[in-house]
Backbone as JSON, one array per atom type, in Angstrom:
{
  "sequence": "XXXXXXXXXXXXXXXXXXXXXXXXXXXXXXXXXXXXXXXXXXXXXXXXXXXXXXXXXXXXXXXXXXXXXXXXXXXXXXXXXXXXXXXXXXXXXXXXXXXXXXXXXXXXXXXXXXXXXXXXXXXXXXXXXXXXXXXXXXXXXXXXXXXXXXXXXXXXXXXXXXXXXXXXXXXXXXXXXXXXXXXXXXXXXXXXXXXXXXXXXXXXXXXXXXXXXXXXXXXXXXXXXXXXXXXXXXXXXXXXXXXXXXXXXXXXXXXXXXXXXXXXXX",
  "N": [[9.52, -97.36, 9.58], [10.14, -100.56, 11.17], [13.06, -101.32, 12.68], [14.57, -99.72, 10.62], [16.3, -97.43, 11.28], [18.69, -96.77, 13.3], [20.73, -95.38, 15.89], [24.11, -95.91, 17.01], [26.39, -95.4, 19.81], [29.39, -94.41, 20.4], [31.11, -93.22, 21.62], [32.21, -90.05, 23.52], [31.35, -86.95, 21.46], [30.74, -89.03, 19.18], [28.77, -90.91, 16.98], [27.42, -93.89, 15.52], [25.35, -93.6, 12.72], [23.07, -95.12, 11.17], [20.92, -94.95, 8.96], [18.79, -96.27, 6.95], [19.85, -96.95, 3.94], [21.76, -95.42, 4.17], [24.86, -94.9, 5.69], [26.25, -93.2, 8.13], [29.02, -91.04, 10.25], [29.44, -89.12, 13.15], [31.45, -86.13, 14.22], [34.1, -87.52, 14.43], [36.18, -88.72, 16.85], [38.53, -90.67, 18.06], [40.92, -91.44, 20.08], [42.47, -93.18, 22.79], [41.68, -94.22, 26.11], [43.0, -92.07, 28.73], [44.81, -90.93, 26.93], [46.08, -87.56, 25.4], [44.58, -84.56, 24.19], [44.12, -81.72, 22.56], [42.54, -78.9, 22.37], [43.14, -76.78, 21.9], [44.25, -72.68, 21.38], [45.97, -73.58, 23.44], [45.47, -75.23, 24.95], [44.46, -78.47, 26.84], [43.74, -81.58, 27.31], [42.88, -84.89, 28.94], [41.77, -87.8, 28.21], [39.36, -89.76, 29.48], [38.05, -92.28, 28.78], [37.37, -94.81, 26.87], [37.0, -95.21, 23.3], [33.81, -97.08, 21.77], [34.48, -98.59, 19.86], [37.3, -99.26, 16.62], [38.31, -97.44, 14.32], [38.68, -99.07, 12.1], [36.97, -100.9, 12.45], [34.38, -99.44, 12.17], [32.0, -100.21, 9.83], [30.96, -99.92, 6.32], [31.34, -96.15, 5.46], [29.18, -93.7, 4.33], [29.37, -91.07, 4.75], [30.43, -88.65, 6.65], [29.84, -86.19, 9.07], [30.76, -83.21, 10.77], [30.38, -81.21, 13.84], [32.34, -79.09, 14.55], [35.63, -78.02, 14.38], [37.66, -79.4, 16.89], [39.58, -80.99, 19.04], [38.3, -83.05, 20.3], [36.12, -83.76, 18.97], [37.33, -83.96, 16.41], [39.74, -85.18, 15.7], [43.54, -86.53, 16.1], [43.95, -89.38, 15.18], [41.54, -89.98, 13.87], [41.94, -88.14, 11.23], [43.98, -89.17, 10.54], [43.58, -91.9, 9.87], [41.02, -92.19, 8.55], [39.01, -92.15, 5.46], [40.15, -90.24, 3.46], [38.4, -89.67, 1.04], [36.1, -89.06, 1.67], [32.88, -87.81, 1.64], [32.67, -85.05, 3.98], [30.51, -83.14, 5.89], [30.51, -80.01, 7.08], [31.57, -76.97, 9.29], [31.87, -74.02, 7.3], [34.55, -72.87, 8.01], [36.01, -75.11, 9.03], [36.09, -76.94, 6.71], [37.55, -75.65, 5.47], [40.24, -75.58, 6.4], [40.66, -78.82, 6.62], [40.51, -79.4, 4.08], [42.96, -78.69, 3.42], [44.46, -80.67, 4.45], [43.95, -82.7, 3.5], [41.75, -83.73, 2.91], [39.96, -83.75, 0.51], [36.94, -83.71, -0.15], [35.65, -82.32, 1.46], [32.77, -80.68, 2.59], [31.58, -77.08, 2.53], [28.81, -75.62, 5.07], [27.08, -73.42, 5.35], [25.08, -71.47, 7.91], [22.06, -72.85, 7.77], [22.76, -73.84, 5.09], [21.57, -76.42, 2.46], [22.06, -79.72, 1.89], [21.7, -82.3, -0.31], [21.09, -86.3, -0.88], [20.81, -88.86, -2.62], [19.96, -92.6, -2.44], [19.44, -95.78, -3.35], [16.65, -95.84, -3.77], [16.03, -94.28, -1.37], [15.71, -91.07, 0.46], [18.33, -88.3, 1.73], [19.13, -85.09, 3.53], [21.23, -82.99, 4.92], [20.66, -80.48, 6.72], [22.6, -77.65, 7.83], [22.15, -75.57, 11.26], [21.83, -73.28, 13.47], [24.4, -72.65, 16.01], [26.26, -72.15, 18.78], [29.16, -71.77, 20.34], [30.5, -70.38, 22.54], [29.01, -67.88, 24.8], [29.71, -64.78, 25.18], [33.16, -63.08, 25.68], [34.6, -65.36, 25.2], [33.44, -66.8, 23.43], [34.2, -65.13, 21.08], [36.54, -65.91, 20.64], [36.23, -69.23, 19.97], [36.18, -71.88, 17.64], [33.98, -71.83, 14.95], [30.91, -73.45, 14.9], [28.21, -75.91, 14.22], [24.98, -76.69, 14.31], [22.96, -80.09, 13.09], [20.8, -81.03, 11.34], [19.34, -83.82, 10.23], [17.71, -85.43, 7.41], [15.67, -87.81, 6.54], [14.39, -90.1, 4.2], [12.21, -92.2, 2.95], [10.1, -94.49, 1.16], [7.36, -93.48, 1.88], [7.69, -93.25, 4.18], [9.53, -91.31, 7.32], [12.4, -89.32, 9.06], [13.61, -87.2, 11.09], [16.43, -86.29, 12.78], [18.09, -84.39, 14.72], [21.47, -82.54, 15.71], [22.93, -81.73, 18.21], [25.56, -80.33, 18.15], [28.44, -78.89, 19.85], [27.55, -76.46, 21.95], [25.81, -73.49, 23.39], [23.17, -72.19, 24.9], [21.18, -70.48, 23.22], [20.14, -67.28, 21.7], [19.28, -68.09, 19.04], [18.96, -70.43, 18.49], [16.15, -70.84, 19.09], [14.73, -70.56, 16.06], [15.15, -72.91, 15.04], [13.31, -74.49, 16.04], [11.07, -73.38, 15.27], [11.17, -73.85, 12.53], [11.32, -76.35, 12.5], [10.0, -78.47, 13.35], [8.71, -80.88, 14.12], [11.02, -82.61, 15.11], [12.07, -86.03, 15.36], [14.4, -87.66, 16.93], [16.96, -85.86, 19.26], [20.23, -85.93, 19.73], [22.02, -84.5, 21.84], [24.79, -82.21, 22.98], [26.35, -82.22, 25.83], [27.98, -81.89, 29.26], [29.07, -79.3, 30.17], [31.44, -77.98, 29.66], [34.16, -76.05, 30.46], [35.93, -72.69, 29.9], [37.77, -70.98, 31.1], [36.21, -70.19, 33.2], [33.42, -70.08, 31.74], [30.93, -71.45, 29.85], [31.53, -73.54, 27.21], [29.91, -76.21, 26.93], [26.75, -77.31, 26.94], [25.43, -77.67, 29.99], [23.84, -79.67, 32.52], [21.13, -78.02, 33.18], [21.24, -76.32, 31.41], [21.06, -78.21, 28.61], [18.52, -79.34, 29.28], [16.84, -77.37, 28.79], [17.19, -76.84, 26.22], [15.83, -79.61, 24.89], [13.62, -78.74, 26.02], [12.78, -76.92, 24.69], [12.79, -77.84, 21.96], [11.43, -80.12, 21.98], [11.99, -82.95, 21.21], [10.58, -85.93, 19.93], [12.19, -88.55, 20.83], [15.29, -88.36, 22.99], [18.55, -88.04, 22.7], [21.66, -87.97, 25.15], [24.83, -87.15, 25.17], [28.59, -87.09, 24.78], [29.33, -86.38, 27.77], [31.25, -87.45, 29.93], [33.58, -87.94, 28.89], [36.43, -86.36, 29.09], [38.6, -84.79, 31.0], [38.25, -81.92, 31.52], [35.47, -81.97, 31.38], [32.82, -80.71, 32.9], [30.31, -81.35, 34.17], [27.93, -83.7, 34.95], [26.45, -86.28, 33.91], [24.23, -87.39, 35.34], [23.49, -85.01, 36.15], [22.05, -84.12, 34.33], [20.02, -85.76, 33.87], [18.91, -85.66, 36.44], [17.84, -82.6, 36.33], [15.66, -83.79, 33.83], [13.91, -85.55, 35.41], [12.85, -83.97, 37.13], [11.8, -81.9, 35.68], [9.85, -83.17, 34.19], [10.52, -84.38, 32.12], [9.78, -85.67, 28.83], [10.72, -88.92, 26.98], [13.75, -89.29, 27.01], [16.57, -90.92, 26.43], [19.17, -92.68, 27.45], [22.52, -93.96, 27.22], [25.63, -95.88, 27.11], [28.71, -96.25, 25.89], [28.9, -98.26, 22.73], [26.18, -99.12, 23.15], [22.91, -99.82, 21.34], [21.07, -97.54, 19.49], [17.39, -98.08, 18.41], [15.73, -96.0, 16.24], [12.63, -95.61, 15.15], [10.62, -94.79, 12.53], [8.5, -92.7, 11.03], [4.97, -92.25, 9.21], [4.8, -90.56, 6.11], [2.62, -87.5, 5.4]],
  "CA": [[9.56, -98.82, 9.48], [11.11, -100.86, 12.1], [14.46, -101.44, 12.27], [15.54, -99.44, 9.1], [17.11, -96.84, 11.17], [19.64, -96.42, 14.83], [22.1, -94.52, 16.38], [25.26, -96.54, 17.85], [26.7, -94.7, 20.29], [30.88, -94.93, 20.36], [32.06, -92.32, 22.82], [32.31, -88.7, 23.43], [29.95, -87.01, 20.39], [31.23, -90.03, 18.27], [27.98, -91.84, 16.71], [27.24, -94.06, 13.78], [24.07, -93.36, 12.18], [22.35, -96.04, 10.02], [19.67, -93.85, 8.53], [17.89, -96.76, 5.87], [20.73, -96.98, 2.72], [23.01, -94.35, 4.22], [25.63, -94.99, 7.19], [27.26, -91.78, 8.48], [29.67, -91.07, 11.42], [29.64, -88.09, 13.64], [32.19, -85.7, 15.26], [35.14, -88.4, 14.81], [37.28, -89.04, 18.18], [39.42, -92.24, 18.59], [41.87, -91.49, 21.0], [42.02, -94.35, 23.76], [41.49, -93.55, 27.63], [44.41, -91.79, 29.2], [45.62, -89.78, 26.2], [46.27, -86.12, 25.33], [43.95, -83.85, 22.63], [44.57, -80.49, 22.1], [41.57, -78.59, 22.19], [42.75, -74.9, 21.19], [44.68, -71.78, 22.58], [47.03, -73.58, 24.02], [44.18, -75.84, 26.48], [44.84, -79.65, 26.26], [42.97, -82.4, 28.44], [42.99, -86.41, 28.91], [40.36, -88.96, 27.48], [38.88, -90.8, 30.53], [37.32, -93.06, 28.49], [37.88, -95.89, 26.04], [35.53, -95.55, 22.4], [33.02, -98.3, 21.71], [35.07, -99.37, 18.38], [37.96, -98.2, 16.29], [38.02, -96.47, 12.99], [38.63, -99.98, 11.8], [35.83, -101.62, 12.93], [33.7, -99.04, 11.04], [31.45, -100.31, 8.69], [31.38, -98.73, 5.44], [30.51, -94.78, 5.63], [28.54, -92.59, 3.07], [29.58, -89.52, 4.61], [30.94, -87.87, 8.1], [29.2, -85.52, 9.85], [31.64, -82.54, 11.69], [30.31, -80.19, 14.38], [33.63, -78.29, 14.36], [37.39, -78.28, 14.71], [38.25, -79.59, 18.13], [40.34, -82.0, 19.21], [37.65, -83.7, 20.8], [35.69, -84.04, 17.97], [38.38, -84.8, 15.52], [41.41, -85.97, 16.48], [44.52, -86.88, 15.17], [43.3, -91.31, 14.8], [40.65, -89.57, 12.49], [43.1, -87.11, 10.77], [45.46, -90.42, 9.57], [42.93, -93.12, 9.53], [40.02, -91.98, 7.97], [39.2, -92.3, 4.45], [40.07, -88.8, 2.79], [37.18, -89.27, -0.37], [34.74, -89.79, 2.41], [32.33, -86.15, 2.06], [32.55, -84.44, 5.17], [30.06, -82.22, 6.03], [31.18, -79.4, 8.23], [31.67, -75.44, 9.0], [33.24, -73.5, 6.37], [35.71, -72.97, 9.15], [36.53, -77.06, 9.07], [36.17, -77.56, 5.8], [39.03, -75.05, 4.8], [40.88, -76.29, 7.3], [40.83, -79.89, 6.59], [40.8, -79.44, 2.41], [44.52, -78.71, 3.7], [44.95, -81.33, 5.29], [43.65, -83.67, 2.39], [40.07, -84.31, 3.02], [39.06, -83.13, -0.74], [35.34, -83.29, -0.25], [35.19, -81.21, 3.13], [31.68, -79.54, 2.39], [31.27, -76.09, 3.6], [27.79, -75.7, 4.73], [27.12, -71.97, 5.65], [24.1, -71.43, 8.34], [20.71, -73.41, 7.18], [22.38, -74.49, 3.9], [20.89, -78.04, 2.47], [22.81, -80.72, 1.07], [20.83, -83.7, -0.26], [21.91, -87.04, -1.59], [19.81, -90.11, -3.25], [20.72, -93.73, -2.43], [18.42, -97.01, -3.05], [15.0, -95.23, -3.31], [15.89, -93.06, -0.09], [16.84, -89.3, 0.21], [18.7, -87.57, 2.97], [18.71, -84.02, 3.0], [21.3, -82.91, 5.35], [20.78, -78.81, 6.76], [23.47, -76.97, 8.8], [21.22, -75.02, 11.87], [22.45, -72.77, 14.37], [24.98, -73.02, 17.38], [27.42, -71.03, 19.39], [29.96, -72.73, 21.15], [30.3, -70.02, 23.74], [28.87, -66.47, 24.9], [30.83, -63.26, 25.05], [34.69, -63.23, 24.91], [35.48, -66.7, 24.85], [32.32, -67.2, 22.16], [34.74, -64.6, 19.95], [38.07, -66.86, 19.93], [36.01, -70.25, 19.82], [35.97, -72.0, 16.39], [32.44, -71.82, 14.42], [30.43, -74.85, 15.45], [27.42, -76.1, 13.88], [24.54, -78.32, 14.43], [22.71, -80.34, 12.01], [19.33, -81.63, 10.96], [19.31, -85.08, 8.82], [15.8, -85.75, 7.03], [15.8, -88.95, 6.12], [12.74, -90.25, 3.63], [11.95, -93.45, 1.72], [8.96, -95.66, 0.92], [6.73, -93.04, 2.64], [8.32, -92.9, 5.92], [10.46, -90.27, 6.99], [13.25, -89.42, 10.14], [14.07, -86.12, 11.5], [17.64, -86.35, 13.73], [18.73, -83.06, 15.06], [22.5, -83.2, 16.75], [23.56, -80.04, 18.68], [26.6, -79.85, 18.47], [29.06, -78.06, 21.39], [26.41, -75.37, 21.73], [25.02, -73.08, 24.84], [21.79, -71.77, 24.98], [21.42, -68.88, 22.75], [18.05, -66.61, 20.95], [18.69, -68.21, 17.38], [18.04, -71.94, 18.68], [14.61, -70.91, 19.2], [14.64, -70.5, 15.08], [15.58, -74.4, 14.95], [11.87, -75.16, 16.57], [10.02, -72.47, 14.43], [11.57, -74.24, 11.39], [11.83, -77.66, 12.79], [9.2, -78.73, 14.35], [8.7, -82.36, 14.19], [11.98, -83.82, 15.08], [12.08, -87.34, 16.46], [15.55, -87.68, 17.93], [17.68, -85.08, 19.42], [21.05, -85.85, 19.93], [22.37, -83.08, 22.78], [25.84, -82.37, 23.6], [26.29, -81.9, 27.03], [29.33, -81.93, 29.54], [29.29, -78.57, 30.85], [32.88, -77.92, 29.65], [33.99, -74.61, 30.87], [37.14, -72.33, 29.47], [37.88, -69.39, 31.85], [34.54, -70.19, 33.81], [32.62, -69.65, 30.49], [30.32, -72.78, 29.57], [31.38, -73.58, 25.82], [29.13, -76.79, 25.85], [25.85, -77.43, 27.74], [25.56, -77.9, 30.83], [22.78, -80.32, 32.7], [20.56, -77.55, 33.01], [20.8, -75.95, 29.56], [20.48, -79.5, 28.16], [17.52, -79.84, 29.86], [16.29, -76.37, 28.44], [17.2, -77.01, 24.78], [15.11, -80.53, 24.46], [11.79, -78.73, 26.22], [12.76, -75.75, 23.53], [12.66, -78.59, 21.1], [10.21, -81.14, 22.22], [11.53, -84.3, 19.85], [9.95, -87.4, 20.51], [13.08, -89.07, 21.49], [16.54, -87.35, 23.41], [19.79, -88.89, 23.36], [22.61, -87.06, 25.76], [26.07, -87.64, 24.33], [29.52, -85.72, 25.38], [29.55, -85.97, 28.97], [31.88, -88.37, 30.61], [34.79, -88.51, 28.38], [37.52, -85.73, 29.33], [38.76, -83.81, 32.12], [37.43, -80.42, 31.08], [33.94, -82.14, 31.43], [32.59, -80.4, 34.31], [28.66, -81.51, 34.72], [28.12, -85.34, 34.48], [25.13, -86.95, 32.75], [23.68, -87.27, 36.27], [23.01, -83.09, 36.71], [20.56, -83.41, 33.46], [18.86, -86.92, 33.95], [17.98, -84.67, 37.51], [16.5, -81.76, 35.68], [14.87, -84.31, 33.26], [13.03, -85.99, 36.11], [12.57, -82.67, 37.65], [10.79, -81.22, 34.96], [8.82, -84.5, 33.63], [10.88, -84.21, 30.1], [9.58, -87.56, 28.09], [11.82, -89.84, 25.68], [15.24, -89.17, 27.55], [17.44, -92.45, 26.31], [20.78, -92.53, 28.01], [23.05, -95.3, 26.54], [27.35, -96.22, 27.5], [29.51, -96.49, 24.6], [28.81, -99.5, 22.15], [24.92, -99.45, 22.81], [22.23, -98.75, 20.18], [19.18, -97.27, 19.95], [16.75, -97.98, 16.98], [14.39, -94.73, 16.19], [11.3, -95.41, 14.58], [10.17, -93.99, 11.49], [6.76, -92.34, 10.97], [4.6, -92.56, 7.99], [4.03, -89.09, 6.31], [1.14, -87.68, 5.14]],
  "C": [[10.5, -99.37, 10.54], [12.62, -101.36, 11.8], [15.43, -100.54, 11.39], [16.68, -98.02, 9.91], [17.83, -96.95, 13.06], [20.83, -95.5, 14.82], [23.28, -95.62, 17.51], [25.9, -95.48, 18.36], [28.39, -94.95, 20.57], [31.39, -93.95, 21.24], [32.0, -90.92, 22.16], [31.11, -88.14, 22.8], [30.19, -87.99, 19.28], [29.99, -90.85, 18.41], [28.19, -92.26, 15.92], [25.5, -94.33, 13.96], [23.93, -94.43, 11.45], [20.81, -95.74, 9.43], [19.38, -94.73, 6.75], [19.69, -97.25, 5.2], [22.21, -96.66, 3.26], [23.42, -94.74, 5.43], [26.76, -93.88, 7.48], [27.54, -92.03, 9.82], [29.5, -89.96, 11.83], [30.91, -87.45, 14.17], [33.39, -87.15, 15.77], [36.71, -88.71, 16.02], [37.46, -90.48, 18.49], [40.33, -92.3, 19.31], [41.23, -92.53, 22.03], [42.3, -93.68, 25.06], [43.5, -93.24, 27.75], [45.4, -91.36, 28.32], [45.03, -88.71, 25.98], [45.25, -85.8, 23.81], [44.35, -82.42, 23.0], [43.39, -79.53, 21.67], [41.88, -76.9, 21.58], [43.39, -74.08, 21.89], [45.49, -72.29, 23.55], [46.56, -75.03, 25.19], [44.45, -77.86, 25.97], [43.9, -80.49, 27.39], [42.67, -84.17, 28.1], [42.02, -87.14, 29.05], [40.61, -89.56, 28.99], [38.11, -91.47, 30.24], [37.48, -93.84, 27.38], [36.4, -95.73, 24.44], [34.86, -96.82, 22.25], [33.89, -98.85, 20.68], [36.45, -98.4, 17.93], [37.59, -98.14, 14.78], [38.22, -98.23, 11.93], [37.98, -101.14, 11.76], [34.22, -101.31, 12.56], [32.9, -99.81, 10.05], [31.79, -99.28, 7.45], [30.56, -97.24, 5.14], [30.51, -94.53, 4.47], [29.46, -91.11, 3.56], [30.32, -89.52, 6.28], [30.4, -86.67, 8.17], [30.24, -84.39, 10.98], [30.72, -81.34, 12.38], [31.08, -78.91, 14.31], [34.64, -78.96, 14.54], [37.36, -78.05, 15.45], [38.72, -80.69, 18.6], [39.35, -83.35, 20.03], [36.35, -84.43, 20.06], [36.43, -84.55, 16.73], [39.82, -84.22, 15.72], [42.28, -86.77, 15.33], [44.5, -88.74, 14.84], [42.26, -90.66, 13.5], [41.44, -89.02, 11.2], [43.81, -88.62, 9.38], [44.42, -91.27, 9.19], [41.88, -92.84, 8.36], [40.12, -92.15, 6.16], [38.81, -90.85, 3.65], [39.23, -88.15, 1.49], [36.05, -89.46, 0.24], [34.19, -87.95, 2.04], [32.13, -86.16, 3.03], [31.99, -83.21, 6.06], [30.5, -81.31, 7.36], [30.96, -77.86, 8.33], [32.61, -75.35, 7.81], [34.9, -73.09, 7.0], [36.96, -74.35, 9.24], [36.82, -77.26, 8.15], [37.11, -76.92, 4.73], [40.23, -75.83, 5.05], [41.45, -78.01, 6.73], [40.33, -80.31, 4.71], [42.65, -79.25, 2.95], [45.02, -79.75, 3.81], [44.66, -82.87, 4.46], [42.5, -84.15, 1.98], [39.68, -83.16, 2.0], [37.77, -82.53, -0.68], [34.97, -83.55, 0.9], [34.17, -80.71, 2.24], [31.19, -78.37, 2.87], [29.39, -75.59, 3.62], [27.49, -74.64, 5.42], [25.26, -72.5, 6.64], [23.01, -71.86, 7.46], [20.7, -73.87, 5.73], [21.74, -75.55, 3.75], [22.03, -78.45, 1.5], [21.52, -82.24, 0.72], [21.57, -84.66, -1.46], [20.4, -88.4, -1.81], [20.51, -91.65, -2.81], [19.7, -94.83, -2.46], [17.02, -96.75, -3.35], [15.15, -94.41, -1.97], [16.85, -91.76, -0.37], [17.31, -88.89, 1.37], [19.5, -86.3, 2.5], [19.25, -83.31, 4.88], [21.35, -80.74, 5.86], [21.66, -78.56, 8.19], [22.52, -76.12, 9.93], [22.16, -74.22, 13.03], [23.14, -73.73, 15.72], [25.79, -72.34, 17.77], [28.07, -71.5, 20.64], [30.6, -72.17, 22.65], [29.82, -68.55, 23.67], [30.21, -65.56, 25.23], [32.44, -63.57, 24.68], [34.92, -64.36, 24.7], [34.78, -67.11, 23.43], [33.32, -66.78, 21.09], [35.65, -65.23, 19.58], [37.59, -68.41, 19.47], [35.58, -70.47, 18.54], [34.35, -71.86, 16.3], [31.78, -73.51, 14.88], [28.8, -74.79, 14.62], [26.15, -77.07, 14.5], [23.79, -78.38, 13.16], [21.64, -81.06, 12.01], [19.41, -82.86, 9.78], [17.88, -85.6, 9.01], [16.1, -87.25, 6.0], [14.06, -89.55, 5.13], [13.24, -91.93, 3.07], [10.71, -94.13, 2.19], [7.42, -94.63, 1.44], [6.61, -92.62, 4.24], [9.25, -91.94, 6.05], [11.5, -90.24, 8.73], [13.67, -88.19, 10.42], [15.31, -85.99, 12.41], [18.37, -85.26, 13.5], [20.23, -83.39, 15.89], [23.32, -81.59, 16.7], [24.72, -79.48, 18.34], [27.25, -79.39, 19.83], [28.53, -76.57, 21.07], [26.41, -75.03, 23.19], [24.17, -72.9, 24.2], [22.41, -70.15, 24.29], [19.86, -68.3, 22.25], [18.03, -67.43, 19.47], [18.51, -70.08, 17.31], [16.59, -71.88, 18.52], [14.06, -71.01, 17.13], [14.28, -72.18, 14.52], [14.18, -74.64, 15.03], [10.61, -74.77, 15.75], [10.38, -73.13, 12.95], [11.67, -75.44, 11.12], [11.09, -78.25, 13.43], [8.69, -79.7, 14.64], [10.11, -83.21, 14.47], [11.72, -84.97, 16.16], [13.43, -87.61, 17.18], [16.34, -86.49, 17.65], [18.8, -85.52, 19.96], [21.91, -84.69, 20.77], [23.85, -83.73, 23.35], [26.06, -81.89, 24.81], [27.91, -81.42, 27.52], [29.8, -80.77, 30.43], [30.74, -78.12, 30.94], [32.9, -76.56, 29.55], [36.11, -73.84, 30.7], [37.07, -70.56, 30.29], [36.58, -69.28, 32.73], [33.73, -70.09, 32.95], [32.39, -70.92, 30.27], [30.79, -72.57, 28.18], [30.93, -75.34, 25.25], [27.78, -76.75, 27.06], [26.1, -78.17, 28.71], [23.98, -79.07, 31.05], [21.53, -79.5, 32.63], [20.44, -76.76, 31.56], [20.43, -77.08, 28.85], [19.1, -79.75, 28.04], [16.33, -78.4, 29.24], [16.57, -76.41, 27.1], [16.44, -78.36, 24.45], [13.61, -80.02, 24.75], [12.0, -77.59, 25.28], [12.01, -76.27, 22.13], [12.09, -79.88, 20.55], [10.78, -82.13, 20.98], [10.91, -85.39, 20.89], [10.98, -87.91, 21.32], [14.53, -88.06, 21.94], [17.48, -88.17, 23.7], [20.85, -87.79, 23.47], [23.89, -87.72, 25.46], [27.04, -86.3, 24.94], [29.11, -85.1, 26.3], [30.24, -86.57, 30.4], [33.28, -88.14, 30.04], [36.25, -87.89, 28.42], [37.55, -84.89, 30.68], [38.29, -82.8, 31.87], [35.65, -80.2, 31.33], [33.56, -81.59, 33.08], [31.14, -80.73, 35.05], [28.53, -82.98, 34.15], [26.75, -85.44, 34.15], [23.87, -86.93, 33.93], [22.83, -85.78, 36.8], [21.66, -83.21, 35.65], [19.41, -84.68, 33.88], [18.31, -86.24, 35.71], [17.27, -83.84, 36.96], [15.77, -82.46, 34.48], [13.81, -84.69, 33.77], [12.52, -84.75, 36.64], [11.81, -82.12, 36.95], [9.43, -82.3, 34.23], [9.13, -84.71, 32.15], [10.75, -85.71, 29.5], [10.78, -87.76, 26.77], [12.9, -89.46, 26.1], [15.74, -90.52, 27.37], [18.72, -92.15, 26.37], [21.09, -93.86, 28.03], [24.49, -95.09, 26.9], [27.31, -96.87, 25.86], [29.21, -97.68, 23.84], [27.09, -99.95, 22.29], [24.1, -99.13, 21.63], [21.23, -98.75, 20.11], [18.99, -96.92, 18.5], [15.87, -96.76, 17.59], [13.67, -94.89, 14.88], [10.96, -94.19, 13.66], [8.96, -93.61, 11.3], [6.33, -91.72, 9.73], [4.25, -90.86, 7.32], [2.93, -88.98, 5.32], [0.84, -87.76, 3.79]]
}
């Protein structure tokens, strides 16, 4: 149905979802341009970029949405601000983690669990799906990372929104497509951020090889401008997009939003 659902785009992998009833946040980062995060191991690096909104400007959330624990994903503005009875779906990795830290209902959602929730006459029916935040040694010290599939239903219409996470290219993505095979928007983290020369997120070309893996209707590229560490700019994939003829590529700056169309099922 038109209108009933978008993605606002706020910086870094920082979205808000409006999926019908339900309004969820992603991968929460509020730091303002020209400060410090703390990404891990000791590795630190400076926001070059300002978010679309702050945590105060929020509407009111159903839930939060965590890829993993990284400072670039959640950050210490999330940490204090946030509202600690919000459920926070996440790795079991995160959601130990940040039960510490006060966030009660952290959800740990182990590879391909499901979570589903009711609201209004609509269901969303969120599943954890593979990701691996880097190959070989660095893959072994880097936290668990997830991505995530939200199925959105009501009235007869329905919404598929896949969101990578800080992922490379690995063999058990291909599972995602064999299991997943209608999604309409893909959310891809990009950025090409590299620890010891080791990619631990996609680069323009992997990007560009995980949406033709995954053929959705629509592709929005997210987390690839916003820190020093970023080493491949948004520009390397919208080349191998045109390069290969990849359809529905929507590339949006902080504070835009893109409605995605719902389709009737059978």
């Amino acid at each position: 149905m038109p209108g009933e659902c978008a993605v606002t785009f706020v910086g870094t992998a920082t979205t808000l979802l409006r999926l019908g009833p339900f309004t969820l946040l992603t991968d929460p980062n509020f730091v303002r341009r020209g400060q410090w995060i703390h990404i891990g191991h000791g590795i630190v690096t400076r926001r070059r970029t300002d978010p679309a909104m702050t945590i105060g400007e929020l509407p009111e959330l159903d839930a939060v949405v965590l890829s993993h624990l990284h400072g670039d994903h959640f950050d210490r503005v999330a940490a204090r601000e946030l509202d600690r009875a919000l459920p926070l779906f996440t790795t079991p990795h995160a959601a130990g983690r940040l039960r510490k830290r006060g966030f009660a209902e952290s959800v740990p959602m182990p590879r391909w669990s499901e979570r589903s929730t009711t609201k209004d006459g609509a269901r969303l029916t969120v599943t954890s799906l593979p990701a691996r935040h880097a190959r070989g040694l660095v893959g072994a010290v880097a936290p668990p990372v997830m991505g995530t599939l939200l199925d959105y239903e009501r009235a007869g219409h329905r919404l598929r929104l896949y969101l990578s996470g800080d992922t490379v290219l690995h063999d058990d993505l291909a599972e995602i497509r064999r299991r997943c095979p209608d999604i309409d928007l893909a959310v891809v983290h990009l950025g090409g951020t590299r620890i010891l020369g080791h990619l631990i997120s996609m680069d323009g070309r992997e990007g560009a090889d995980l949406v033709e893996l995954l053929r959705p209707l629509q592709a929005l590229p997210v987390h690839h401008d916003d820190y020093g560490l970023f080493t491949s700019p948004l520009s390397e994939f919208q080349v191998e997009v045109v390069r290969r003829g990849i359809p529905g590529v929507e590339c949006v700056v902080p504070g835009m939003t893109l409605d995605v169309p719902t389709r009737k099922t059978a």
